[in-house]
C-alpha positions in Angstrom: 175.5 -142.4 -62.6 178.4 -142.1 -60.0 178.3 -140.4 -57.0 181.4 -139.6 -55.0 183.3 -136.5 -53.3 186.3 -134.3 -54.9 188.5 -136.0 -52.7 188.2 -139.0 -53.6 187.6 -138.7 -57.5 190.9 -140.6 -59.0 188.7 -143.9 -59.8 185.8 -141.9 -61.9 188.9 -139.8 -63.6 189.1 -142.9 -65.8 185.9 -143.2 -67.1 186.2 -140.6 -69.7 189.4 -139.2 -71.4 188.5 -135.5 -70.3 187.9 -136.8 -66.9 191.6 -136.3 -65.1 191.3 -132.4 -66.6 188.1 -131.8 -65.0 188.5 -133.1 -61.5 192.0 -131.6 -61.3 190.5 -128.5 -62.0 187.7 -128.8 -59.9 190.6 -129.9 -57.0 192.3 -126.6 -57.6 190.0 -123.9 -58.2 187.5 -122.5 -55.6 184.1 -123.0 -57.1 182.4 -120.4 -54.7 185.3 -117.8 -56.4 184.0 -118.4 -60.0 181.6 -115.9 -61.5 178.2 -116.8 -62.0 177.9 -118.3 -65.8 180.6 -120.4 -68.2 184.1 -121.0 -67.4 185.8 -122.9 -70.2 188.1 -125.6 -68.8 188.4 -127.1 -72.7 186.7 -125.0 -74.6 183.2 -126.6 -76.1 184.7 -130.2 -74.9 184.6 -129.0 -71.3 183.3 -126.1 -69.1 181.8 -125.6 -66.1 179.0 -123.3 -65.3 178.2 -121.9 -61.6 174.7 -121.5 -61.6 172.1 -119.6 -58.7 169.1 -122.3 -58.3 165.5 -122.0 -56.4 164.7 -125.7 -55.4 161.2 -127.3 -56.1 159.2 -129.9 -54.4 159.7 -133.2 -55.5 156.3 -133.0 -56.9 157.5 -130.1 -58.9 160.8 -132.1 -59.8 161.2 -132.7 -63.8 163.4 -135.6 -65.2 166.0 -134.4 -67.5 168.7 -135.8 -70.1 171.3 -135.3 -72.2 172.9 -137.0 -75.2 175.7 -134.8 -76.4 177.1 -133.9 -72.8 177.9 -135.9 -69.2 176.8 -133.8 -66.4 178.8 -133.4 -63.4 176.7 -131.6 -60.8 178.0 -130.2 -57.2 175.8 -128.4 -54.6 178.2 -125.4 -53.2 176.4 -124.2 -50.5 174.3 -126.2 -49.7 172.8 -129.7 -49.7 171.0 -130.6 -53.0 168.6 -133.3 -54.0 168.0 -135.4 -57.2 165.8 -137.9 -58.4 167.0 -140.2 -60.7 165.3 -143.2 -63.3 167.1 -145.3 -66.2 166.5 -144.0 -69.5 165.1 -147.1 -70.3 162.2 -146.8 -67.3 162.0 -143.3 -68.6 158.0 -142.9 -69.8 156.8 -140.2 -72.5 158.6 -137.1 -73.3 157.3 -133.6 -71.4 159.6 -131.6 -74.0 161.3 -133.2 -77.1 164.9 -132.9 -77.5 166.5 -129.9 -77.8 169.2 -130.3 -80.1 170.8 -126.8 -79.1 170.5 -127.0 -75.5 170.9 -130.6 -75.9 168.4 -131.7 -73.0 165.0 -133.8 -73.2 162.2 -133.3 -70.6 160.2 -136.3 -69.6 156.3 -136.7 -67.7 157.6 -139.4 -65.2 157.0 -138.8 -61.2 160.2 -138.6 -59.5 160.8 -141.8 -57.5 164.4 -142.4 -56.5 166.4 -139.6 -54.7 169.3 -139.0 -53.1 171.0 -135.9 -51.3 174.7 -134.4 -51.5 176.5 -132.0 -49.6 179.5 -129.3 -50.7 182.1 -131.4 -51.4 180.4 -134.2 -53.3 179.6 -134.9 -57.1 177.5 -136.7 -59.1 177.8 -137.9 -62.8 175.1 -138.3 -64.8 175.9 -140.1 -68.3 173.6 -139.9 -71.1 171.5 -143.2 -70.1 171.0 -141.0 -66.7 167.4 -139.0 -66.5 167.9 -137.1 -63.8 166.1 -134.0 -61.6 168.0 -132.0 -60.0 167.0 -129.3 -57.2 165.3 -130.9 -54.9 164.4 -129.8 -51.6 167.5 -126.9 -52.1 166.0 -123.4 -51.1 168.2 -121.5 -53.0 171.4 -122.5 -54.1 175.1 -122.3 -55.8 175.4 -124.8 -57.7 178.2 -125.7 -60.7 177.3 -128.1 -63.6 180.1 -129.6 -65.7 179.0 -129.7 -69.3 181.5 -133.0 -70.8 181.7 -133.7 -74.6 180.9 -137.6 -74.8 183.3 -137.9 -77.7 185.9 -135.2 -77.0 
């Protein structure tokens, strides 16, 4: 996991080849302009999606992971919560793997959480379980869907 703010992104831009692509795009585009849904920024290997979210409790909070794609997730108008556990720490699965939608849902309580603000990012790599919408009301978010092996 890496947490940082658009402004600052040019050390993460190196940790993945589509990386530089992303952020600049994510530099230069208004988020809050982009239509609810998919905007591709490299096709399948990269896209963003600006999503309308209700938050939950941290109670209510679900763990989540990926294996095909890194997430990169920025609150828009508002400030967002996550909790976040190791895949290894990560207990029994809630809901197997979903090849498609490539995501896993696990029974684990939420323990570790941390809040950002418009204007900051976080990553969350496969080995990342991670619950998102914390403690938001409702809220703009975008999630950047990255190909691990673009």
């Amino acid at each position: 996991m890496i947490v940082g703010t658009i402004t600052n992104s040019e050390r993460v831009e190196g940790a993945h080849p589509l990386f530089k692509k992303v952020f600049a795009f994510l530099r230069e585009h208004e988020l809050a302009a982009l239509p609810l849904g998919r905007t591709d920024i490299e096709g399948e290997r990269a896209y963003v999606k600006v999503e309308e979210v209700r938050g939950r409790s941290r109670e209510q909070a679900v763990y989540e992971r990926h294996e095909r794609y890194v997430d990169i997730q920025l609150p828009m108008t508002g400030r967002e919560s996550y909790g976040w556990k190791s895949f290894g720490r990560l207990g029994a699965e809630k809901i197997p793997y979903d090849k498609e939608k490539d995501i896993v849902f696990y029974e684990d309580e939420v323990e570790r959480v941390f809040t950002l603000e418009p204007g900051d990012f976080v990553v969350f790599f496969p080995e990342d379980g991670h619950a998102p919408c914390i403690d938001c009301g409702t809220l703009r978010k975008a999630v950047v869907k990255v190909l691990i092996e673009p």
